[in-house]
N, C-alpha and C positions, 0 to 999 in steps of 0.2 A: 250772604249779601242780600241787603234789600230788592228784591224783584223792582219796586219803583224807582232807583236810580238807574236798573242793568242797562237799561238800553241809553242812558246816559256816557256808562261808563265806556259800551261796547264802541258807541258814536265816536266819542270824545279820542279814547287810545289809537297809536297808531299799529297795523297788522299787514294780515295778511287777507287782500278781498278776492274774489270771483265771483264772475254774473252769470246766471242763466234766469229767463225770462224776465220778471220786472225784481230779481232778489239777488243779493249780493252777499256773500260770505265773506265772514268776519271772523277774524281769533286772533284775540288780544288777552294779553296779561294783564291784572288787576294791579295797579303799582303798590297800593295801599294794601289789600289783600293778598298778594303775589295769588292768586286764584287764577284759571285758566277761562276765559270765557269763551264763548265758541258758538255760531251763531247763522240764520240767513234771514235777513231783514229786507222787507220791499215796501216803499213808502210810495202814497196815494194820496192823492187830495181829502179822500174822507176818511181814512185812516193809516197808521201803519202796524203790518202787520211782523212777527220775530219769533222764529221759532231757535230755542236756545238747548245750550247747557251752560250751568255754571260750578265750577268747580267746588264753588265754598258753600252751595247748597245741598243736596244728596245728590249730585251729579245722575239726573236725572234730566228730560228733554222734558221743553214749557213750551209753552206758545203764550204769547202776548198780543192783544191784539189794543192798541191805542188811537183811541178815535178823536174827531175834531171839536166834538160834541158829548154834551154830556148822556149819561148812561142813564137809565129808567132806574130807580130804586123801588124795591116791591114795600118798601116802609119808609118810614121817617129816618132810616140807618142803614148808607151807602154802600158801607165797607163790609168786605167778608160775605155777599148774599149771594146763593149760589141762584144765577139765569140762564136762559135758552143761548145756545150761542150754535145756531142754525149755519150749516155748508153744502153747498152742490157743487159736484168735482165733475165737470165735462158733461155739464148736462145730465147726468145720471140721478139717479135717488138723493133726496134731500136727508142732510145727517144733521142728528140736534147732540149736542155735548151738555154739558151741567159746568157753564164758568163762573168761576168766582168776578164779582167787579170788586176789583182791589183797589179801586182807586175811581171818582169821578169818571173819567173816563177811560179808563181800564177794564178789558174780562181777562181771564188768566184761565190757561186749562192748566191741566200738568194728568202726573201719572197713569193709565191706560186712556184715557179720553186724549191729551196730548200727543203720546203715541202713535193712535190711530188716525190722528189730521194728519201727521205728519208723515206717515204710509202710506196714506189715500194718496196726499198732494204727488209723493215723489213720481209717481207715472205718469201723471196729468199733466194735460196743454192748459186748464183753467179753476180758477175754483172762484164761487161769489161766498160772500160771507154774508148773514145777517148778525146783529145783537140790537136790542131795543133801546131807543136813547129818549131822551123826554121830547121830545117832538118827534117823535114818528119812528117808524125803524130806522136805522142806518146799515143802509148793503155798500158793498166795496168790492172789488174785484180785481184778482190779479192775475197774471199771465203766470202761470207755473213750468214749462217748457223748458224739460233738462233739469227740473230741479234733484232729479235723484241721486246724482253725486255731489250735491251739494249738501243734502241728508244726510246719506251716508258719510259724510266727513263730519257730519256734527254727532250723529252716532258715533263713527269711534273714536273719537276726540274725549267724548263724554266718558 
């Protein structure tokens, strides 16, 4: 399934949600794809952020991070460039990842870099995000409080 609708589709179906801190879970069936998607989404003013599985992909855990604004291009060609996609979890050391911006304003992690946000996050009360947008950076911050069972269901969902 295209990563640029998922969080369409995830929105749109109806399921099964849960909240902890500012994120809510989600798992819904793809009508179209009968695909499992399964998810925990927490929307901000300057972005939102969706750490996934999807069944029709390698079921494997993504993070998506969708901002309000557009993303910095290191060239004249937006699509597919891998950029700094900067986090600090509770005030601790700053972590830098390698995201794809899939889209305007899309970064996309996935496979051991996705992983690892998403192991950091599950203990934490906070994490801020950076990614570079054409006017300035854009940081965003979300309350993450409880979110580890809501991980752990998108892990063994996946």
């Amino acid at each position: 399934m295209n990563i640029a609708i998922y969080a369409v589709v995830l929105t749109a179906l109806k399921g099964v949600s849960t909240n902890a801190g500012n994120f809510t879970y989600d798992e819904r069936l793809d009508p179209i794809a009968d695909a499992l998607l399964v998810g925990v989404v927490a929307d901000q003013p300057e972005a939102k952020l969706s750490i996934a599985c999807d069944h029709s992909r390698s079921r494997t855990i993504f993070v998506t991070l969708d901002t309000r604004d557009v993303l910095a291009p290191l060239s004249s060609s937006l699509f597919r460039e891998l950029r700094t996609f900067q986090y600090r979890v509770d005030r601790g050391s700053v972590h830098r990842a390698s995201a794809e911006y899939t889209h305007i304003d899309r970064a996309f992690l996935d496979g051991a870099e996705g992983r690892a946000f998403a192991q950091r996050l599950a203990d934490s009360e906070r994490v801020v995000i950076r990614v570079d947008g054409t006017r300035g950076p854009i940081d965003v911050s979300y309350d993450t409080t409880g979110l580890r069972p809501l991980i752990a269901r998108v892990a063994e969902r996946c």
